[in-house]
C-alpha positions in Angstrom: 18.8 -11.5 -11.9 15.2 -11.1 -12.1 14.1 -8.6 -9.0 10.7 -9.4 -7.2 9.8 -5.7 -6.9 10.5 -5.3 -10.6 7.6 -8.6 -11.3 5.4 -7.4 -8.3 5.4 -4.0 -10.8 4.8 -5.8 -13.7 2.0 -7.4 -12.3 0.0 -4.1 -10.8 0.7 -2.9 -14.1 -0.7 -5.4 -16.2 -3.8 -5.4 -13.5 -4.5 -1.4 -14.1 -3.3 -1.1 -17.0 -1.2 2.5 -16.1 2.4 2.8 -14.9 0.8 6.3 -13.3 -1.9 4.4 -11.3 1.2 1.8 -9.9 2.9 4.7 -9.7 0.8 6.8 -6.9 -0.5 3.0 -5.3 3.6 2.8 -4.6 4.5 6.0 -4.3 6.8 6.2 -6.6 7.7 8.3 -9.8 6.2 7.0 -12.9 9.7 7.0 -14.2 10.7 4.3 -11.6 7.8 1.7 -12.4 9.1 2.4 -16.7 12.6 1.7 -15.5 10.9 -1.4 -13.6 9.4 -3.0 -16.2 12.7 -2.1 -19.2 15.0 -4.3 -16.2 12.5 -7.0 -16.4 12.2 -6.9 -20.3 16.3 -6.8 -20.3 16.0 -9.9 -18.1 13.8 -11.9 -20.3 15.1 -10.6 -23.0 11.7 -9.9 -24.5 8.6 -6.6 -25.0 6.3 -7.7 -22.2 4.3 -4.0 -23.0 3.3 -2.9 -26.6 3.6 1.2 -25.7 2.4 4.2 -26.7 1.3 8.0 -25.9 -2.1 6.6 -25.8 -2.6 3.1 -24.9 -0.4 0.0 -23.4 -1.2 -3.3 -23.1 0.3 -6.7 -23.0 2.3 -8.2 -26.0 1.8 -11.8 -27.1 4.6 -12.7 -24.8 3.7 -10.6 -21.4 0.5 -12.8 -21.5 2.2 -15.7 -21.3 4.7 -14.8 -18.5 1.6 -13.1 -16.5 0.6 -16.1 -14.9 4.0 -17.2 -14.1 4.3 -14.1 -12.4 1.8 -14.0 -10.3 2.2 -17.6 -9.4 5.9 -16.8 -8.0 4.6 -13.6 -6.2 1.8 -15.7 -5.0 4.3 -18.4 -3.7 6.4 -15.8 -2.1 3.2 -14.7 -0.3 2.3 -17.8 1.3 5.9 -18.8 2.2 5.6 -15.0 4.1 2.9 -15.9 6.0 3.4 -19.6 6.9 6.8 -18.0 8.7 3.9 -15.8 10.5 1.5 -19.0 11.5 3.9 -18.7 14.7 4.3 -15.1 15.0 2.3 -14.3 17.7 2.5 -11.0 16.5 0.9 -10.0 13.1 2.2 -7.6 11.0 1.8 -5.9 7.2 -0.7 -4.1 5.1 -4.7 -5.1 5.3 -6.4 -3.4 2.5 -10.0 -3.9 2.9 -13.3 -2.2 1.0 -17.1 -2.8 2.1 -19.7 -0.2 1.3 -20.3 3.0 2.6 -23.3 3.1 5.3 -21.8 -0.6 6.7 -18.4 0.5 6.6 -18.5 3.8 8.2 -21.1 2.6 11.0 -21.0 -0.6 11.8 -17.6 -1.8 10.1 -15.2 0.5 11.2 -15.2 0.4 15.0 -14.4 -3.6 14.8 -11.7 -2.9 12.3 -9.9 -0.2 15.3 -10.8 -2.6 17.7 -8.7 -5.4 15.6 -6.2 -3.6 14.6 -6.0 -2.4 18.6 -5.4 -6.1 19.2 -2.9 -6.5 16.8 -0.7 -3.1 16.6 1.5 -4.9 14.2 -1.4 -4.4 11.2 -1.6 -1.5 9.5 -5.3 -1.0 8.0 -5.9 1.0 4.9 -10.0 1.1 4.8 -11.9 2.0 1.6 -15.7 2.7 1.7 -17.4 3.2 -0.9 -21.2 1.7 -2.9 -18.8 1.1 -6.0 -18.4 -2.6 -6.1 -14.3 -2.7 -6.0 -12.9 -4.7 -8.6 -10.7 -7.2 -6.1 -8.7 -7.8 -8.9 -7.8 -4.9 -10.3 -7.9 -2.3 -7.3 -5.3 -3.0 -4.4 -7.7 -4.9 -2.1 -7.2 -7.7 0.1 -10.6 -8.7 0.8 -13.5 -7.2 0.7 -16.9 -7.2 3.2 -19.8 -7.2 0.8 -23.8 -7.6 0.6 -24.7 -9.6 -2.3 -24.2 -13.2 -3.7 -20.9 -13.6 -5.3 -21.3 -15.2 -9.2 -17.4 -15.1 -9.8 -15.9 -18.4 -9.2 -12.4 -17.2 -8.8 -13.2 -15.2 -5.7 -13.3 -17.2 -2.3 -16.2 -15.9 -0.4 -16.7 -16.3 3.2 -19.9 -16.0 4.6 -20.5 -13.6 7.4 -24.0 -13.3 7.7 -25.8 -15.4 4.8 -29.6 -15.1 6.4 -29.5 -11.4 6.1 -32.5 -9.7 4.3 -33.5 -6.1 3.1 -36.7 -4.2 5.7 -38.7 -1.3 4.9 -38.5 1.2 7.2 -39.3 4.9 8.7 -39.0 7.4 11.3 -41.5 7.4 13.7 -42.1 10.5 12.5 -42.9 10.5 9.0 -45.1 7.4 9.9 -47.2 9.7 12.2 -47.1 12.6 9.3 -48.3 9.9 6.5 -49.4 6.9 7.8 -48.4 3.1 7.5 -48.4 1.1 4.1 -50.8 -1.8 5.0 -49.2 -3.7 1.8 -46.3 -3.2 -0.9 -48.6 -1.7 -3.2 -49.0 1.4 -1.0 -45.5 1.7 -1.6 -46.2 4.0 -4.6 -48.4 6.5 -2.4 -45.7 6.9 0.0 -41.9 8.9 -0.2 -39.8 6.2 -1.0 -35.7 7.0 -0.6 -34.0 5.7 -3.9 -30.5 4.5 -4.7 -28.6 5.3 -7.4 -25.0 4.3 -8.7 -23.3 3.9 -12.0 -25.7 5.6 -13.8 -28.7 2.9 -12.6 -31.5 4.1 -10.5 -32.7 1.4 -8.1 -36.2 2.2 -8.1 -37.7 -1.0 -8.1 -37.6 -2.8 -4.9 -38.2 -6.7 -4.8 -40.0 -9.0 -2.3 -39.0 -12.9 -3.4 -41.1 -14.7 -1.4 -44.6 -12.6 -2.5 -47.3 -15.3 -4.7 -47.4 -12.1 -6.9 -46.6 -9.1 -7.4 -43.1 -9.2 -6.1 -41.8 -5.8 -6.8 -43.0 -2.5 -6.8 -41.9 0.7 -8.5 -41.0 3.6 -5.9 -40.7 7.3 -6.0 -39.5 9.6 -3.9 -38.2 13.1 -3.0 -35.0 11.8 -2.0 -31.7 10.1 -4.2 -28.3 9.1 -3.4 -25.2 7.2 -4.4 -24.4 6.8 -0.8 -26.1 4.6 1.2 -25.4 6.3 4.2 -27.0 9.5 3.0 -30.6 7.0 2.7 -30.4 5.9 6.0 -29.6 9.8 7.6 -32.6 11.0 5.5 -34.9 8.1 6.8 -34.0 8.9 10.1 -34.7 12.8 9.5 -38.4 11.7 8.1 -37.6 12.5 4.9 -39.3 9.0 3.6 -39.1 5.1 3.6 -36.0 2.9 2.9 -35.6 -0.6 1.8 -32.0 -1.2 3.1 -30.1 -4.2 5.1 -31.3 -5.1 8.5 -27.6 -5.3 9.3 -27.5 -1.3 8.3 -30.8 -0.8 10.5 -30.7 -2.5 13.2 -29.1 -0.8 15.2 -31.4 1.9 14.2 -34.7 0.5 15.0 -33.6 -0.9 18.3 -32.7 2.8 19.2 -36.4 4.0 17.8 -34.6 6.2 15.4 -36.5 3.7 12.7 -39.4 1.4 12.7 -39.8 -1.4 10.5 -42.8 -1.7 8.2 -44.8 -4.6 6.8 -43.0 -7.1 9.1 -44.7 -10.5 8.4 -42.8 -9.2 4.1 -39.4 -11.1 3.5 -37.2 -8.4 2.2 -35.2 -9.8 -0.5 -31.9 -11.6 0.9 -28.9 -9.7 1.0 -26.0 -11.7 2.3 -23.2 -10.4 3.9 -19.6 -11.7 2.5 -15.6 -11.9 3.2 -15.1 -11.9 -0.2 -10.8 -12.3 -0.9 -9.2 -12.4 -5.0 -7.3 -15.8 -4.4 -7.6 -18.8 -1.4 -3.5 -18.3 -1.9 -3.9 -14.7 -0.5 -5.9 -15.9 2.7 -3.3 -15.1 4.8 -3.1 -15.5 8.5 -4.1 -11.9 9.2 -7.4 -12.7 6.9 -8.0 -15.6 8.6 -7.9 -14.2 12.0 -9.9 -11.0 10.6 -12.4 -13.4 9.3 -13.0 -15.3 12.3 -13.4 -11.7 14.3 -15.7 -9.6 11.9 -18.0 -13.1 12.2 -18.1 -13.2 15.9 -18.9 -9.3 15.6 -22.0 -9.7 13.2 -23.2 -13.0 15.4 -22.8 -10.6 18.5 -24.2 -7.5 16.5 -27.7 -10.0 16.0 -28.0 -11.0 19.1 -28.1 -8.2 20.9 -30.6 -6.2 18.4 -32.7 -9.2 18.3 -35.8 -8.1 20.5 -36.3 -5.4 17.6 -36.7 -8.5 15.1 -40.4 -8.0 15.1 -40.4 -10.8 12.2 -38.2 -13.4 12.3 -38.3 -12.4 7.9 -35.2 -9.4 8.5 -32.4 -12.5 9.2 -32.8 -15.7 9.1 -31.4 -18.2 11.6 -28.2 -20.2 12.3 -28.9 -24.6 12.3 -28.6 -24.0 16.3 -31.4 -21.6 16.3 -29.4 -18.5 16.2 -30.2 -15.4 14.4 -28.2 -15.0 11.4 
């Protein structure tokens, strides 16, 4: 009899491609997910694994039953949670990504204050400017900026109107002056991003008849995000980052935002999960909460909207 733990295994490890990657994700001895995967071989009675010292990868035949697998882990999944639709009480594992400066500031103290409503969940949190692979990496959903081009994801939107501001310290503006256009961009410290080997130096303004991007250089680079927005706030130069990361920020006076009446470009904000099948309950109800939370998070910082260009607004007239 074929056990589920032995084709949840099989699936990980046909994901990552490493019985030592499942291995630490589960805890477990690599020698345990091996003897996993030779059960469910014995069971089939077929090499789902061409292995050696060096590579592995799927035979002919573990391509084929991949999909079957997953659809029976899947099915499992859903029958879970429907018995949980009238469970009060929520309970399990949400593993959720988002990037680092969101995650850490603005992210994080929903996420204790849902998993304080719910002391069933257990949250494991991941931040990081990587984009996580929702496939591959042991996520559940992730909170991202961008627009999602993969069909197979289901993505939510949290906050579709949000758009990129420059922005700087009252202090370094006193030191060096305002840009009066995004030319003047490239006579000023300009705090660059940097990840996977690609320097973001060119920052882009859609909406501009011409000359709708600029160059930038700067004293200043990071692969954290987080790291920008500290050295902005030090003085140390100008940032082009999210309103949703600034606004908080500028409201404060910690940051003031530059060129107002400039859309930045748009940088939506996402509940991004692998499968509509794995929108569980839990993800549902998380959904529903981080979007009230961004709604809230808007209003409130709205006075410092100097141009209605850093979000733009819901049908109803809300910011958004």
């Amino acid at each position: 009899m074929i056990r589920f733990n032995d084709l949840a295994i099989f699936v990980r490890v046909a994901t990552v491609d490493s019985f030592s990657a499942v291995a630490r994700e589960m805890d477990l001895f690599p020698a345990q997910i091996s003897a996993a995967i030779k059960r469910l071989e014995c069971e089939l009675d077929t090499r789902l694994f061409a292995r050696s010292t060096r590579s592995l990868r799927l035979t002919a035949e573990g391509e084929r039953y991949l999909p079957y697998a997953r659809e029976v882990l899947n099915t499992l999944s859903e029958g879970r949670a429907g018995l949980q639709q009238d469970d009060r009480q929520l309970h399990g594992v949400l593993q959720i990504a988002s990037a680092s400066d969101f995650g850490r500031n603005v992210l994080l103290p929903w996420l204790i204050s849902f998993r304080r409503e719910n002391p069933g969940l257990v949250l494991r949190v991941m931040l990081s400017d990587s984009v996580s692979d929702i496939f591959r990496d042991p996520v559940d959903v992730a909170v991202r900026y961008g627009t999602m081009q993969n069909a197979d994801f289901i993505s939510l939107p949290l906050v579709p109107g949000n758009r990129r501001v420059i922005a700087a310290s009252p202090a370094y503006i006193a030191l060096h002056g305002r840009p009066e256009s995004v030319g003047d961009l490239k006579e000023h410290a300009c705090l660059r991003f940097h990840m996977n080997g690609k320097l973001y130096d060119r920052w882009i303004f859609p909406n501009l008849p011409e000359n709708d991007s600029v160059i930038v250089n700067g004293p200043v680079l990071s692969d954290d995000a987080d790291v920008i927005r500290r050295c902005a706030i030090a003085g140390e130069g100008i940032l082009y980052k999210s309103w949703l990361d600034v606004c908080e920020d500028v409201s404060a006076g910690h940051l003031e935002v530059l060129l107002p009446d400039i859309p930045g470009e748009l940088y939506p904000l996402s509940f991004v999960c692998p499968h509509r099948k794995q929108f569980t309950p839990a993800l549902r109800l998380l959904y529903a909460y981080l979007k009230d939370k961004c709604e809230a998070l808007l209003l409130t910082h709205a006075q410092a909207q100097v141009s209605d260009h850093c979000v733009a607004t819901w049908p109803d007239g809300r910011p958004g």
